[in-house]
Backbone as CSV, one residue per row, in Angstrom:
resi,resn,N_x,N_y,N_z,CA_x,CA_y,CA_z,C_x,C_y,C_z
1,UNK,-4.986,-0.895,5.301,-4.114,-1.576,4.350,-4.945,-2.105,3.179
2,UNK,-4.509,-2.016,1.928,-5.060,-2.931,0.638,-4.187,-4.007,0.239
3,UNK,-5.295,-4.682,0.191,-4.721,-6.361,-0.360,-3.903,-5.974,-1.472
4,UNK,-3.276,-7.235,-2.192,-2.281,-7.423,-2.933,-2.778,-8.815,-2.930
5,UNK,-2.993,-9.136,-4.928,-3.516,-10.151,-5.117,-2.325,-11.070,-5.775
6,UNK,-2.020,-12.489,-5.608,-1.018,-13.297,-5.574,0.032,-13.005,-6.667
7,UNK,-0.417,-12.538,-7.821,0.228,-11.946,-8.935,1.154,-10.878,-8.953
8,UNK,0.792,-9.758,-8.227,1.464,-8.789,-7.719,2.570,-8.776,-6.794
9,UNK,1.814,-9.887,-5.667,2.988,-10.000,-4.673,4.119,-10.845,-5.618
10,UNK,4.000,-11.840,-6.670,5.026,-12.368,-7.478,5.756,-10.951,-7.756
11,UNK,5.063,-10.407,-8.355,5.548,-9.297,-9.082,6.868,-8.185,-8.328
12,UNK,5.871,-7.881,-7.070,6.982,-7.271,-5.619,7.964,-8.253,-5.272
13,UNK,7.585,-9.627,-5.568,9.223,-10.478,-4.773,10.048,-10.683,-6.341
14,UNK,9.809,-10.288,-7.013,10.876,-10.583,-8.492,11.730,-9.110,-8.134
15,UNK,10.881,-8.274,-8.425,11.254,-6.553,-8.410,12.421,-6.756,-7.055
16,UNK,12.143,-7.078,-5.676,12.918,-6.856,-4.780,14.183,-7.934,-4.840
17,UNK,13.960,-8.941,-5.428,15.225,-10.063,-5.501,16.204,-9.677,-6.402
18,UNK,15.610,-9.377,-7.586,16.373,-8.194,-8.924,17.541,-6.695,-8.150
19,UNK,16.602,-6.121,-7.318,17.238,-4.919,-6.800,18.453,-5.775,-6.057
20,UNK,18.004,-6.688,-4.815,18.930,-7.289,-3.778,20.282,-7.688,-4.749
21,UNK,19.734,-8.910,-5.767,20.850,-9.267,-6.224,21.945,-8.330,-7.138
22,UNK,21.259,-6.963,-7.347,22.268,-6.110,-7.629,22.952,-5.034,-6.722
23,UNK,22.260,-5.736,-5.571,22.868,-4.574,-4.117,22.579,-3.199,-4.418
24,UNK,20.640,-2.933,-5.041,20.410,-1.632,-4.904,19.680,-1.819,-4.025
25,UNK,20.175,-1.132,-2.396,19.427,-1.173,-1.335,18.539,-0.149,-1.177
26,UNK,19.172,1.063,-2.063,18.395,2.233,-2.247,16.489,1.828,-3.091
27,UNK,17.011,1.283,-4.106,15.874,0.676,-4.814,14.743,-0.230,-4.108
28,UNK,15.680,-1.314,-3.307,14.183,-1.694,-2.020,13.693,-0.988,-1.512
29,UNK,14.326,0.243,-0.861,13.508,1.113,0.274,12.968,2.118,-0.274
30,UNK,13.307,2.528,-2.074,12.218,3.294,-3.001,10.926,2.782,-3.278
31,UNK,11.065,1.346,-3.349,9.873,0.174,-3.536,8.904,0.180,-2.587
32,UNK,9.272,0.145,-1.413,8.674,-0.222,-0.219,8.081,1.177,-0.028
33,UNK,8.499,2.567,-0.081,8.335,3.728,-0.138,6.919,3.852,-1.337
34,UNK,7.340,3.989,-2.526,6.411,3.641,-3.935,5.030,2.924,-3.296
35,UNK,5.518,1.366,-2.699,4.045,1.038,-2.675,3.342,1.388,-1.468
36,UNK,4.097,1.905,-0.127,3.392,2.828,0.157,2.326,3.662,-0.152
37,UNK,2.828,4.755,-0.509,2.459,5.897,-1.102,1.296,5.737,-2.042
38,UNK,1.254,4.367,-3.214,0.625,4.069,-4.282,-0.638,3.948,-3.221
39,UNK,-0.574,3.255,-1.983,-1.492,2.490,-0.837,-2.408,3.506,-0.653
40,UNK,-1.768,4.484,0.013,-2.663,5.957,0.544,-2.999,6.895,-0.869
41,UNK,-2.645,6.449,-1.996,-3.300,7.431,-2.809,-4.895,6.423,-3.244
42,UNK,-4.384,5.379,-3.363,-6.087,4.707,-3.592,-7.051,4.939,-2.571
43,UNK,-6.530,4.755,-1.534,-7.348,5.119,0.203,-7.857,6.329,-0.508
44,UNK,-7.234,7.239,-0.543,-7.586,8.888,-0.632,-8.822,8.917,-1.959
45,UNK,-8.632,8.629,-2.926,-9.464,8.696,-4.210,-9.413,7.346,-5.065
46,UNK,-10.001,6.218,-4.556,-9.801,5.080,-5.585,-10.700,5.388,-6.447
47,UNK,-11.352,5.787,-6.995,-11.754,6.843,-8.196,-10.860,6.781,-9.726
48,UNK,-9.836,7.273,-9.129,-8.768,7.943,-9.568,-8.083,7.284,-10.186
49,UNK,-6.794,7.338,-11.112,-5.937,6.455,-11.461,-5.971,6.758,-13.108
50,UNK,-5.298,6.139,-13.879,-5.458,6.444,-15.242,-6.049,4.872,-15.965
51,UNK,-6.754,4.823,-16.836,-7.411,3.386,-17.343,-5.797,2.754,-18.119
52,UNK,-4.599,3.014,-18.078,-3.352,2.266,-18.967,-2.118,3.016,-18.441
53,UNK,-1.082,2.430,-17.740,0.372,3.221,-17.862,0.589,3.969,-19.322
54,UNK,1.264,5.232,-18.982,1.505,5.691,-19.942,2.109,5.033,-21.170
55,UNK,3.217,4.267,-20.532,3.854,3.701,-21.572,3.370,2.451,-22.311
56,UNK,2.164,2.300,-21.797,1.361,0.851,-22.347,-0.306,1.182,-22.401
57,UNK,-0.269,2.144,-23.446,-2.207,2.458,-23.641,-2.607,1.172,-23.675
58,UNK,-2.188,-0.048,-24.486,-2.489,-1.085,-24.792,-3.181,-2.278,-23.726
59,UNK,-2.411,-1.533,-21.730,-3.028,-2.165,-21.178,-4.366,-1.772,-20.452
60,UNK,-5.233,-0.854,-21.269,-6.189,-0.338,-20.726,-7.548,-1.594,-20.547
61,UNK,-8.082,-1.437,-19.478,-8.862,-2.694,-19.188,-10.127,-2.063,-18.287
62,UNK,-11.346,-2.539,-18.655,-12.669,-2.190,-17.496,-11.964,-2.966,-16.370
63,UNK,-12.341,-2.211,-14.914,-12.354,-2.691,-13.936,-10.717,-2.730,-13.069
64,UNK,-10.311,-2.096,-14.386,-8.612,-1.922,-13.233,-8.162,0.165,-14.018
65,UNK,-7.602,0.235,-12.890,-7.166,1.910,-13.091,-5.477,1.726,-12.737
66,UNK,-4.360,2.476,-12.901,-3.450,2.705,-12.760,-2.881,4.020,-12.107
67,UNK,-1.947,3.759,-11.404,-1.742,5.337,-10.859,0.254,5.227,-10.800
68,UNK,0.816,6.113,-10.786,2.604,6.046,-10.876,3.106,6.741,-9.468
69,UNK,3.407,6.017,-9.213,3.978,5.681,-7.605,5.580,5.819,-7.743
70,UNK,5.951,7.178,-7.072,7.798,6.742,-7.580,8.191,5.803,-8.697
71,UNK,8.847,5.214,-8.892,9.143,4.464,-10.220,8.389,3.636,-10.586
72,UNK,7.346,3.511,-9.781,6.519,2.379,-10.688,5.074,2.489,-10.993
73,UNK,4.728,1.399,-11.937,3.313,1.596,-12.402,2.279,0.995,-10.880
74,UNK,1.639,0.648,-10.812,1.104,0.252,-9.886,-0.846,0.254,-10.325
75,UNK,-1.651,-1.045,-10.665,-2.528,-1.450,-11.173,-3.631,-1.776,-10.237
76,UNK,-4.993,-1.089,-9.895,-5.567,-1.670,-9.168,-6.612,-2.268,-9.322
77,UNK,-7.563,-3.028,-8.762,-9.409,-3.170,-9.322,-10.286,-1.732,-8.951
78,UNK,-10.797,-1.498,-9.330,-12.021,-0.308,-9.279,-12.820,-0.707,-8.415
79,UNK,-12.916,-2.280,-8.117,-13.928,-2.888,-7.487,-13.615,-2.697,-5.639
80,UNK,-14.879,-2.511,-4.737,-14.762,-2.321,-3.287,-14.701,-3.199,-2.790
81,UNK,-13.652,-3.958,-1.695,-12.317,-2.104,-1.727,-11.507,-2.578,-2.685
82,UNK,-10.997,-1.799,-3.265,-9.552,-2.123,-4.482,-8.702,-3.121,-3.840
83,UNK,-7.862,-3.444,-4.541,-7.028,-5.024,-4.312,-5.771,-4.552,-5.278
84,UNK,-4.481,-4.210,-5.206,-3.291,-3.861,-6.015,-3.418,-5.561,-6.915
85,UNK,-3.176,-5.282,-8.229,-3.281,-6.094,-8.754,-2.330,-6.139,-9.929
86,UNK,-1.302,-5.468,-10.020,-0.065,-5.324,-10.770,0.486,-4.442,-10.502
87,UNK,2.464,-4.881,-10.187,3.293,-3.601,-9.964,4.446,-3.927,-10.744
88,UNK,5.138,-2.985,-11.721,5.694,-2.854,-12.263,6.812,-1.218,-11.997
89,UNK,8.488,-1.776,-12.260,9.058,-0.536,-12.742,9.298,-0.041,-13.473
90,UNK,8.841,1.664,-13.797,8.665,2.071,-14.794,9.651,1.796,-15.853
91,UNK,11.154,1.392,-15.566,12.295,1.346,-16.608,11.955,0.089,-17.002
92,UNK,11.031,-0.661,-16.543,11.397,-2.189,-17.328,10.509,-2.400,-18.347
93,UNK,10.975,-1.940,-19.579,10.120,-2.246,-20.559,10.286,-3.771,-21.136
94,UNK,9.757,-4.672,-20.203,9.839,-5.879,-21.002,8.859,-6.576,-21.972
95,UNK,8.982,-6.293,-22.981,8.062,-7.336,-23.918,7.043,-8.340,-23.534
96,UNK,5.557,-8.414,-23.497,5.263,-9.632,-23.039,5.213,-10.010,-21.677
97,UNK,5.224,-8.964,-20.755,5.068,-8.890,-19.679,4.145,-8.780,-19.212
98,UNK,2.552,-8.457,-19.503,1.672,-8.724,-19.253,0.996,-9.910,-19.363
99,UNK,-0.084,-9.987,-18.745,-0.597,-11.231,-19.862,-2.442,-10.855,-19.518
């Protein structure tokens, strides 16, 4: 398993309260699926990943890589062992959402 640093897990309980309170149950169990998947692709090659979501070159940063996990972005450290350190869905382009 890879950690998930306090920011992220904010990030996973907004994303899943958002889906709940719109009764997309499908969307939790895509989530839960997503960060799965995001889990075993860092295992496999944390190497790997792109330095910025596509849709945000702007968040390119030393020391974190990105990789797209079913609908979402998903942000990790480069550093051993990696630590998920931002998750985002890809449709939510919100302004100012980084920081």
């Amino acid at each position: 398993m890879i950690d998930y640093s306090a920011e992220a897990l904010e990030q996973i309980r907004d994303l899943r309260a958002d889906f709940e309170r719109k009764r997309c149950i499908e969307a939790v169990r895509a989530l839960i699926l997503s960060l799965t998947e995001a889990e075993q692709q860092i295992k496999r090659h944390p190497a790997g990943g792109l330095r910025a979501p596509r849709p945000y070159p702007e968040r390119a940063s030393l020391g974190r890589r990105w990789i797209k996990s079913g609908r979402d972005w998903v942000a990790y450290s480069a550093s051993q062992p990696p630590v998920i350190i931002s998750v985002f869905y890809d449709q939510a382009n919100i302004p100012g959402r980084f920081k």
